[in-house]
C-alpha atoms as a printed R data frame, in Angstrom:
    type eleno elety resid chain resno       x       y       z
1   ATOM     1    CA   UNK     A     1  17.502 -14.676   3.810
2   ATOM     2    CA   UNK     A     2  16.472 -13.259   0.852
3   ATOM     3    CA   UNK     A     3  16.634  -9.925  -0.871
4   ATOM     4    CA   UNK     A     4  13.200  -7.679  -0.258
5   ATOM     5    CA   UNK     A     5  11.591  -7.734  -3.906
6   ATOM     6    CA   UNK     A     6   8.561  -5.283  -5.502
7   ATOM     7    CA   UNK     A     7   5.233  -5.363  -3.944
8   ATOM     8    CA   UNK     A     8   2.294  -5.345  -5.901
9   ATOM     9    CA   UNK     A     9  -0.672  -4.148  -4.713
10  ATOM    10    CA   UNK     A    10  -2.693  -2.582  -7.705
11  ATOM    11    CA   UNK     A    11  -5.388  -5.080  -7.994
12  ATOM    12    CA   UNK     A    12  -5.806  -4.565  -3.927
13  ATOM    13    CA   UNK     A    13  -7.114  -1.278  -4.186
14  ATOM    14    CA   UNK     A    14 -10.820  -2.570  -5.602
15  ATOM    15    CA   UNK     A    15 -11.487  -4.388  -2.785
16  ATOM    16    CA   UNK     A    16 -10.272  -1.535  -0.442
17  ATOM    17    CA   UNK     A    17 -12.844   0.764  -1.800
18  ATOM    18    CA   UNK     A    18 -15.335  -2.113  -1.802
19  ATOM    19    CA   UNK     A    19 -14.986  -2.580   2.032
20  ATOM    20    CA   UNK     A    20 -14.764   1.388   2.215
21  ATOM    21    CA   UNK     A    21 -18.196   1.705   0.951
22  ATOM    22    CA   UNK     A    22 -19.572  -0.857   2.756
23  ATOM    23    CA   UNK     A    23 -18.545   1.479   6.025
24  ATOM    24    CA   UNK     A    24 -19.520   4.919   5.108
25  ATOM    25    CA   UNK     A    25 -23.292   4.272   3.404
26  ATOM    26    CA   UNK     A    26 -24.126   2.432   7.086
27  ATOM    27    CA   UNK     A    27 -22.468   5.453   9.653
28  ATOM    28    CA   UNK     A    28 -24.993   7.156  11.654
29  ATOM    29    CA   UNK     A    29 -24.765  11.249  11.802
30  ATOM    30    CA   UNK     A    30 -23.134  10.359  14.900
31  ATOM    31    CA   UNK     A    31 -20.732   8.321  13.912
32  ATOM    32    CA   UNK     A    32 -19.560  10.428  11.506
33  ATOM    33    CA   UNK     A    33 -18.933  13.359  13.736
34  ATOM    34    CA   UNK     A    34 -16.795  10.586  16.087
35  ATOM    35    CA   UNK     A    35 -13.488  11.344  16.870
36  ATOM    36    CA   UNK     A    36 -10.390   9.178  15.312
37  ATOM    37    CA   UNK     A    37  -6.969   8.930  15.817
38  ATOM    38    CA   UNK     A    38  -6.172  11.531  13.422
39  ATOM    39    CA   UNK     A    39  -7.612  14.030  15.986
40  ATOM    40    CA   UNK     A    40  -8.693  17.089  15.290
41  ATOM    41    CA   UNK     A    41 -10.113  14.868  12.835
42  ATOM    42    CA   UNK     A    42 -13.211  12.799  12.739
43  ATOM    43    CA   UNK     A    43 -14.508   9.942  10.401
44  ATOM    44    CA   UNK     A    44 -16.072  12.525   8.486
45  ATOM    45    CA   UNK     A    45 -12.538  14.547   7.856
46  ATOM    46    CA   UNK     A    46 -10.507  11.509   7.597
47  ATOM    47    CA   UNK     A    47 -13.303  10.537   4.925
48  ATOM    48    CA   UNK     A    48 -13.145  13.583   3.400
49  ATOM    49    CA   UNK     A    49  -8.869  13.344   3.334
50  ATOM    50    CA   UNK     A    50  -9.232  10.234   1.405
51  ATOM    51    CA   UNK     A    51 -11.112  12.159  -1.539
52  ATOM    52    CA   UNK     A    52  -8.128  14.622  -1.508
53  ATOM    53    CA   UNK     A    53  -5.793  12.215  -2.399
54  ATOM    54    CA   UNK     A    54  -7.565  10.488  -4.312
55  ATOM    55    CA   UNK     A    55  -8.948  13.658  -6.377
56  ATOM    56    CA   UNK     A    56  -4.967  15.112  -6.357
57  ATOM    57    CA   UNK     A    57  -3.411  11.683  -7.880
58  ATOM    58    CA   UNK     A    58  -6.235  11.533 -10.707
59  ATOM    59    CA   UNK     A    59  -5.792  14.993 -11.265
60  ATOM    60    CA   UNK     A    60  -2.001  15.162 -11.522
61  ATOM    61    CA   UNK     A    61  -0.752  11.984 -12.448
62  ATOM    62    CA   UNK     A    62  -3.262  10.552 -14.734
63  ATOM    63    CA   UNK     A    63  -4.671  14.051 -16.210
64  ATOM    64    CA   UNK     A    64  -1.430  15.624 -16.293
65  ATOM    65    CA   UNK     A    65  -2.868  18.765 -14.243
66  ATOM    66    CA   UNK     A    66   0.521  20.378 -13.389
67  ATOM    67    CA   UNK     A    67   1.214  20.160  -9.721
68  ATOM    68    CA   UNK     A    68   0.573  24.144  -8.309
69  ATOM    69    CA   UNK     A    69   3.964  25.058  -6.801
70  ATOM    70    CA   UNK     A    70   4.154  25.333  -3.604
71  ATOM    71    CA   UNK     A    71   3.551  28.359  -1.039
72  ATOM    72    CA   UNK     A    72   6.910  27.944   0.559
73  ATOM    73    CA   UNK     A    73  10.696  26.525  -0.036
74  ATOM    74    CA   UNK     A    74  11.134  22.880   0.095
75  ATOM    75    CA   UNK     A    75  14.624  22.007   0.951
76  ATOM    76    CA   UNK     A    76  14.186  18.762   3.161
77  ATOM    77    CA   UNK     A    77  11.293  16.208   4.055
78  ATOM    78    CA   UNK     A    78  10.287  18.069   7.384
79  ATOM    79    CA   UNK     A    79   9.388  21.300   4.895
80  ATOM    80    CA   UNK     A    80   7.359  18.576   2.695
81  ATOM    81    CA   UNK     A    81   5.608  17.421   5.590
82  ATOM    82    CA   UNK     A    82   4.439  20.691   6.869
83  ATOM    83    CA   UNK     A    83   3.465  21.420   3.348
84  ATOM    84    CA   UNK     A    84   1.251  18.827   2.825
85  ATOM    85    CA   UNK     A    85  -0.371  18.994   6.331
86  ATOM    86    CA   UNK     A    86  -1.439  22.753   5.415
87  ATOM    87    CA   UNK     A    87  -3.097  21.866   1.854
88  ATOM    88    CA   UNK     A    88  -4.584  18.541   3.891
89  ATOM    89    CA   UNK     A    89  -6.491  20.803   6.801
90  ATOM    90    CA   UNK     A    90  -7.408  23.166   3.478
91  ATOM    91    CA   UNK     A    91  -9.141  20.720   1.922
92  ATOM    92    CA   UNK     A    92 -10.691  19.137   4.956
93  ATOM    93    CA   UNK     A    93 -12.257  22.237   5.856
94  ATOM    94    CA   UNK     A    94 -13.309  23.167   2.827
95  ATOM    95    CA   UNK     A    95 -15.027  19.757   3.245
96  ATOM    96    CA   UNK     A    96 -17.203  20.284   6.289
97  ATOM    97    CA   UNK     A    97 -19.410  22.117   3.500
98  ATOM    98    CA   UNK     A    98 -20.445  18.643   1.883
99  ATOM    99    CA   UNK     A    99 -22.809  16.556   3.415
100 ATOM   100    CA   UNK     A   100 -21.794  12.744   3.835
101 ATOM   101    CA   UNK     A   101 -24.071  11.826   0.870
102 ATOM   102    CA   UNK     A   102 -22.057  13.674  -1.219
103 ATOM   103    CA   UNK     A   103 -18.901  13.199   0.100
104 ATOM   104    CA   UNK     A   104 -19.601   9.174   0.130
105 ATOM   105    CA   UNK     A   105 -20.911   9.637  -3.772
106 ATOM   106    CA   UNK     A   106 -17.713  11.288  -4.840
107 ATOM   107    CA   UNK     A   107 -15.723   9.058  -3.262
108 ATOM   108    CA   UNK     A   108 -17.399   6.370  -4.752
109 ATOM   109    CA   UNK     A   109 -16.674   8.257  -8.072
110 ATOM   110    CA   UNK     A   110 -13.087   8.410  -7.225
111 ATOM   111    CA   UNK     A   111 -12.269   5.143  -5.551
112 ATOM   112    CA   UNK     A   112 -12.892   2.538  -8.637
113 ATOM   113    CA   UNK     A   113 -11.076   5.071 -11.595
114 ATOM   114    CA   UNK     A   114  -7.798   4.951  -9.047
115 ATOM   115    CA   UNK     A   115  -7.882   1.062  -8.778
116 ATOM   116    CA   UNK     A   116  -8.004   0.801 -12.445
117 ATOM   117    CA   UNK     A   117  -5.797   3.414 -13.395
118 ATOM   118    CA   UNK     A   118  -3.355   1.934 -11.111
119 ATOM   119    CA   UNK     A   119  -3.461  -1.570 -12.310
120 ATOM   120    CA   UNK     A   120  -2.702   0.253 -15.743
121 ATOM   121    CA   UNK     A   121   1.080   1.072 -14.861
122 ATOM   122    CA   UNK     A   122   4.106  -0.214 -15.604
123 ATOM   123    CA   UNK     A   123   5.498  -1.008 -12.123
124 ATOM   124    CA   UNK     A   124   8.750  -1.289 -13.092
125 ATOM   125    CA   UNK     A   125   9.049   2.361 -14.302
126 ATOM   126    CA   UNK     A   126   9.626   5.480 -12.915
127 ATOM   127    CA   UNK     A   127   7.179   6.577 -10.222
128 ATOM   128    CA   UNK     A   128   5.206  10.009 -10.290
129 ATOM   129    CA   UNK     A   129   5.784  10.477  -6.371
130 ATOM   130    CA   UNK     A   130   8.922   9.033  -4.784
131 ATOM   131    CA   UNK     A   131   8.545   7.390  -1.384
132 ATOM   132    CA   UNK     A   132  10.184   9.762   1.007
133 ATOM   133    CA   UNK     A   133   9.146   8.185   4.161
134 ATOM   134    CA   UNK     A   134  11.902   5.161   2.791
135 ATOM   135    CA   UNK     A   135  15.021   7.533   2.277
136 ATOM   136    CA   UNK     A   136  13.990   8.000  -1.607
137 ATOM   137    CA   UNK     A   137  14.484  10.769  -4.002
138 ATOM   138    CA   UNK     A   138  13.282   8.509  -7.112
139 ATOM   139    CA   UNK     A   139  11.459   5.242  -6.715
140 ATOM   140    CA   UNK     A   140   9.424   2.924  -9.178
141 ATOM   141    CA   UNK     A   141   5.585   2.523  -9.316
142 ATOM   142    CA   UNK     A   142   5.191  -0.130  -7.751
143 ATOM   143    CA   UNK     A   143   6.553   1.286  -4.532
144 ATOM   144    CA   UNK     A   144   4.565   4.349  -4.811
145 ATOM   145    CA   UNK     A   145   1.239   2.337  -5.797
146 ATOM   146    CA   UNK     A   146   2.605   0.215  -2.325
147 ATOM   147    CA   UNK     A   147   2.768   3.408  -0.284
148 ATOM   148    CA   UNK     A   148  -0.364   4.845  -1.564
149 ATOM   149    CA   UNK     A   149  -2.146   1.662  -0.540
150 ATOM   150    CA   UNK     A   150  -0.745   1.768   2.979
151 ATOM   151    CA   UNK     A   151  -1.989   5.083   3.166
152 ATOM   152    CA   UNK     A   152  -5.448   4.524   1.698
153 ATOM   153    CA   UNK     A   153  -5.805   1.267   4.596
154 ATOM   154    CA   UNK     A   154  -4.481   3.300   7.073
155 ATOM   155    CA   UNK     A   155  -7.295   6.018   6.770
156 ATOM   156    CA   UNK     A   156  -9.952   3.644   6.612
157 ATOM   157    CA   UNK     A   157  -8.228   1.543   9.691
158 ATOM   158    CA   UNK     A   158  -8.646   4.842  11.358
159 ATOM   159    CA   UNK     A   159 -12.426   5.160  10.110
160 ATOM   160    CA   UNK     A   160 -13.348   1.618  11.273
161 ATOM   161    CA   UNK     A   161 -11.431   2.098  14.582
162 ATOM   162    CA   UNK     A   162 -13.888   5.088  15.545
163 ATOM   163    CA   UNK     A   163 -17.098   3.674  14.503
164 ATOM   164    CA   UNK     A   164 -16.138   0.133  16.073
165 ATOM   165    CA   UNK     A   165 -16.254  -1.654  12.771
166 ATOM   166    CA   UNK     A   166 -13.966  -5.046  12.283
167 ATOM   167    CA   UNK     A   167 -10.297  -4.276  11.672
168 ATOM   168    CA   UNK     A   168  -8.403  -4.735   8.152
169 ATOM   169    CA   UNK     A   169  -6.370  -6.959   9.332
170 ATOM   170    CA   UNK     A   170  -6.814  -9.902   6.176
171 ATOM   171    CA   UNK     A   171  -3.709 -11.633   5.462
172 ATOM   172    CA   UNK     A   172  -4.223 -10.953   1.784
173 ATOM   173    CA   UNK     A   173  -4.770  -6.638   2.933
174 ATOM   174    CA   UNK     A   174  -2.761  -6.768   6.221
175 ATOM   175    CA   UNK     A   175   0.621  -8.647   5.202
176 ATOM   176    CA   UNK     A   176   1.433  -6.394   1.802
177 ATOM   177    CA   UNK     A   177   1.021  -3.196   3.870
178 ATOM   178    CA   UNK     A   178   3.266  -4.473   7.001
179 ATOM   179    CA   UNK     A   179   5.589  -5.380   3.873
180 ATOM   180    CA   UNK     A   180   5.294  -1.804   2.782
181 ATOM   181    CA   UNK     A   181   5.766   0.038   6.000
182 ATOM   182    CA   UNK     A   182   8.709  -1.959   6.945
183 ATOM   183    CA   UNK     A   183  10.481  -0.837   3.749
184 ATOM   184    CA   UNK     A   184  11.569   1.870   6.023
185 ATOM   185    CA   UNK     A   185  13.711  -0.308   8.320
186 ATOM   186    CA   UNK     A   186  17.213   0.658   6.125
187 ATOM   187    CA   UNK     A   187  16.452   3.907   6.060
188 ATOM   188    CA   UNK     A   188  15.442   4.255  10.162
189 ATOM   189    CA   UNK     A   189  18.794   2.359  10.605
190 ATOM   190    CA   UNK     A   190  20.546   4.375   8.100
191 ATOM   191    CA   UNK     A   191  22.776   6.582  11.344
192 ATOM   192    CA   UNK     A   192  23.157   3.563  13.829
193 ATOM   193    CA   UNK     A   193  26.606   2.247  13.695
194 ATOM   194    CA   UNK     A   194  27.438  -1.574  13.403
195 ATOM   195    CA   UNK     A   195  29.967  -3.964  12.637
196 ATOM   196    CA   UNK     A   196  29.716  -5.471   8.739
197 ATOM   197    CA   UNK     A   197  27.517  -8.875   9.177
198 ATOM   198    CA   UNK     A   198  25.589  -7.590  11.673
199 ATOM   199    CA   UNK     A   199  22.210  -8.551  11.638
200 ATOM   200    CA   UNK     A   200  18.986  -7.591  13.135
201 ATOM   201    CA   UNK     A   201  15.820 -10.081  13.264
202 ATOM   202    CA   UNK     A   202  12.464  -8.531  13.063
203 ATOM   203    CA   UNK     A   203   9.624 -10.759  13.802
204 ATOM   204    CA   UNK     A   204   6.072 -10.083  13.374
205 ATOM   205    CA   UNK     A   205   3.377 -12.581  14.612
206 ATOM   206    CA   UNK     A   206   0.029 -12.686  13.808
207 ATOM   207    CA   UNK     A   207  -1.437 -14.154  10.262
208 ATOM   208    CA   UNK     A   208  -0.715 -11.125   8.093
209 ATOM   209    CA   UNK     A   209   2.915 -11.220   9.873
210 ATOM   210    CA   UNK     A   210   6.236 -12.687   8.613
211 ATOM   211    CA   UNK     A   211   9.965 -12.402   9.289
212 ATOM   212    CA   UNK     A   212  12.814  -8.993   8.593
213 ATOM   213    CA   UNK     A   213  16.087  -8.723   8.977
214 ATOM   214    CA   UNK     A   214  18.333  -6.081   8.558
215 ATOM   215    CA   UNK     A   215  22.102  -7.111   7.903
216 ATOM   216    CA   UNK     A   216  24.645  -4.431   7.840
217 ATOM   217    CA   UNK     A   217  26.950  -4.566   4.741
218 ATOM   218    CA   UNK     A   218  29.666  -1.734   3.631
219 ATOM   219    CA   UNK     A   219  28.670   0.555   5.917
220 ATOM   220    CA   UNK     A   220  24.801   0.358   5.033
221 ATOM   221    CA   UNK     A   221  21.554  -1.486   5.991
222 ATOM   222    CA   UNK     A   222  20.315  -4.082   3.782
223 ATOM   223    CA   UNK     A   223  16.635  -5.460   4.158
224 ATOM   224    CA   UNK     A   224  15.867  -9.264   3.291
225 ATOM   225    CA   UNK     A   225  12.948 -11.241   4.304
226 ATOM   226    CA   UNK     A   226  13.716 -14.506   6.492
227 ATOM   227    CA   UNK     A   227  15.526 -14.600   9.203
228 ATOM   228    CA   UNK     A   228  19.180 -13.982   9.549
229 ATOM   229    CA   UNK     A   229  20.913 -16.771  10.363
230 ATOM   230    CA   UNK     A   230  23.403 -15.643  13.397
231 ATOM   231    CA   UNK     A   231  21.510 -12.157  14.619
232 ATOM   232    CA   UNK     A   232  22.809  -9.778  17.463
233 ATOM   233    CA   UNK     A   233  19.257  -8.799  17.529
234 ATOM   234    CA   UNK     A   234  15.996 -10.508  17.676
235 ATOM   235    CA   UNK     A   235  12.989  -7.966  17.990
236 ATOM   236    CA   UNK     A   236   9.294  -9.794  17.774
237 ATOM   237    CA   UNK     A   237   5.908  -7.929  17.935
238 ATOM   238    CA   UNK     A   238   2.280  -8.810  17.233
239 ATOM   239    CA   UNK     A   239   0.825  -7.196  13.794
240 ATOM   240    CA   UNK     A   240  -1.529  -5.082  15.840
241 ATOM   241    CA   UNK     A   241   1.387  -3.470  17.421
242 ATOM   242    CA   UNK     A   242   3.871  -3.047  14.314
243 ATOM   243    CA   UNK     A   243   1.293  -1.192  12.102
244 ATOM   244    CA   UNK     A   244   0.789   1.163  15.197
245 ATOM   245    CA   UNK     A   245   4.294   1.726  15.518
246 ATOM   246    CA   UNK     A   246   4.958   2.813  12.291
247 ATOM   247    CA   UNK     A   247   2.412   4.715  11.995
248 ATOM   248    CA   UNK     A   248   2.819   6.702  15.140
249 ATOM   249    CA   UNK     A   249  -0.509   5.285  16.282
250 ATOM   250    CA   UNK     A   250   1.069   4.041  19.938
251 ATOM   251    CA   UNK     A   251   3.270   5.751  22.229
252 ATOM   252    CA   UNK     A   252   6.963   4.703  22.811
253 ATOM   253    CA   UNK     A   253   6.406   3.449  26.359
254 ATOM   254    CA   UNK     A   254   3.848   0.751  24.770
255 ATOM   255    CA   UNK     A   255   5.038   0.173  22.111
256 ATOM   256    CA   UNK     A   256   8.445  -0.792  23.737
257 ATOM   257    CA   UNK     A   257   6.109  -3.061  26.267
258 ATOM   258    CA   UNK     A   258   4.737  -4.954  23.150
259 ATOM   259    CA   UNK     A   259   8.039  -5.697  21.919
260 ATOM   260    CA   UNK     A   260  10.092  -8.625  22.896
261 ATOM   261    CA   UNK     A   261  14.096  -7.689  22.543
262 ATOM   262    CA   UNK     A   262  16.536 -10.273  22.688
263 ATOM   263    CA   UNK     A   263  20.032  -9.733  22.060
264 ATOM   264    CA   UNK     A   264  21.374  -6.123  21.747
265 ATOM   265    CA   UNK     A   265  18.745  -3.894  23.394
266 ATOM   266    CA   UNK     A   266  20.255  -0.903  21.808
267 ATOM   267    CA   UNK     A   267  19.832  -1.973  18.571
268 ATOM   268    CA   UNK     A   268  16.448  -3.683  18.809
269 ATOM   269    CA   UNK     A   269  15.089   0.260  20.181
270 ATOM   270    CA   UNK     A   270  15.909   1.807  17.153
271 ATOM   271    CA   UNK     A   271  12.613   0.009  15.755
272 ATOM   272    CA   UNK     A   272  10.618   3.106  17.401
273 ATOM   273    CA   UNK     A   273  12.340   5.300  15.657
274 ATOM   274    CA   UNK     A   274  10.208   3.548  12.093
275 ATOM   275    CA   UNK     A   275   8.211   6.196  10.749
276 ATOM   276    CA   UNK     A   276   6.365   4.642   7.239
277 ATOM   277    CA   UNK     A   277   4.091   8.083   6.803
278 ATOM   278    CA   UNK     A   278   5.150  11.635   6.021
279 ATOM   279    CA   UNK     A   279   4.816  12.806   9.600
């Protein structure tokens, strides 16, 4: 085993966008009205989402626009998660006033200044946005470039999904964003009680896939990758099914029947509990 290190995925986001493009400029007025697994939203919104965070991190972070305080009190992550879904439906349907053309043009406006202003930051300092889905208060760029990523593949996953288009699922794209989610693991853990030394296997087939484990030291969860060598707990899924699950894309019931558990059932469970979004 070895100790989880930084991800970097700044030079990643150019050919995101790239493959983005590619998508929208080819939907029919059909397929943009299709819905996706974002529902209420279709492509369109979920297109139109994408421009919001990409407009908000431009604006804020590399503009210095101050951040408008929020409507409400924000005392725990559930409070920042209802926030953000209210300013995400604002802009969304403020957005069914722009016709794809446009929407495709500014996002095309957006898209290539965030992959370069990204790939300008030190990702070893401070980040603008900690990653709250992980347990975080503070966190450095490079995980918060990492989580925006996820969340910029996820949408478009979703996009591609509804129009029938070929999955991301690259090794190169796929594996740093499975790496990514599953940065949540200590924190999902984080309440579940265990002997010191115990360990936890997490196995994830598929070409973009690779090998977890959680080992439980001084009373908290510590993530490595490789496998642990004497594990109470050996979980393995296919890559389809782990980027679902912490996503909230699949239900428990199949998600739990796509997951092979051998060992300490109890423990392996507690992998349903992963949540890598603000949700």
């Amino acid at each position: 085993m070895n100790p989880v290190g930084p991800i970097y995925t700044a030079e990643l986001f150019a050919p995101l966008h790239t493959g983005l493009m590619a998508v929208l400029r080819d939907l029919t007025t059909d397929e943009w009205q299709r819905s996706t697994a974002c529902s209420p939203w279709t492509v369109k919104d979920v297109a139109a989402h994408l421009l919001d965070t990409q407009v908000r991190r431009l604006s804020f972070h590399r503009d210095g626009l101050p951040v408008p305080p929020a409507d409400r009190p924000i005392t725990s992550v559930r409070d920042l998660t209802d926030y953000l879904d209210s300013i995400n439906d604002q802009w969304v349907a403020a957005s069914r006033r722009v016709s794809p053309r446009l929407l495709v043009d500014a996002l095309d406006a957006t898209g290539p200044q965030l992959a370069h202003f990204f790939t300008t930051l030190d990702p070893d300092q401070p980040a603008f946005f900690a990653v709250a889905w992980a347990g975080e208060e503070t966190s450095l760029n490079w995980f918060d470039i990492a989580r925006e990523f996820t969340e910029q593949w996820l949408h478009q996953q979703h996009i591609r999904e509804a129009v029938g288009q070929p999955l991301l699922d690259a090794p190169d794209i796929m594996h740093p964003v499975l790496d990514t989610f599953l940065r949540a693991l200590p924190h999902t853990y984080g309440a579940v009680e265990a002997a010191d030394g115990t360990g936890l296997v997490f196995v994830v087939t598929g070409s973009a896939g690779g090998v977890w484990s959680l080992q439980r030291q001084a009373n908290t969860w510590q993530l490595y990758t490789g496998p642990h060598p004497a594990p109470t707990t050996r979980v393995t899924l296919d890559q389809d099914a782990a980027w679902r699950i912490c996503t909230k894309g699949i239900a428990p019931a199949e998600a739990e029947a796509r997951m092979q558990i051998e060992g300490d059932r109890r423990l392996g469970l507690g992998l349903l509990n992963l949540v890598s979004i603000m949700a």
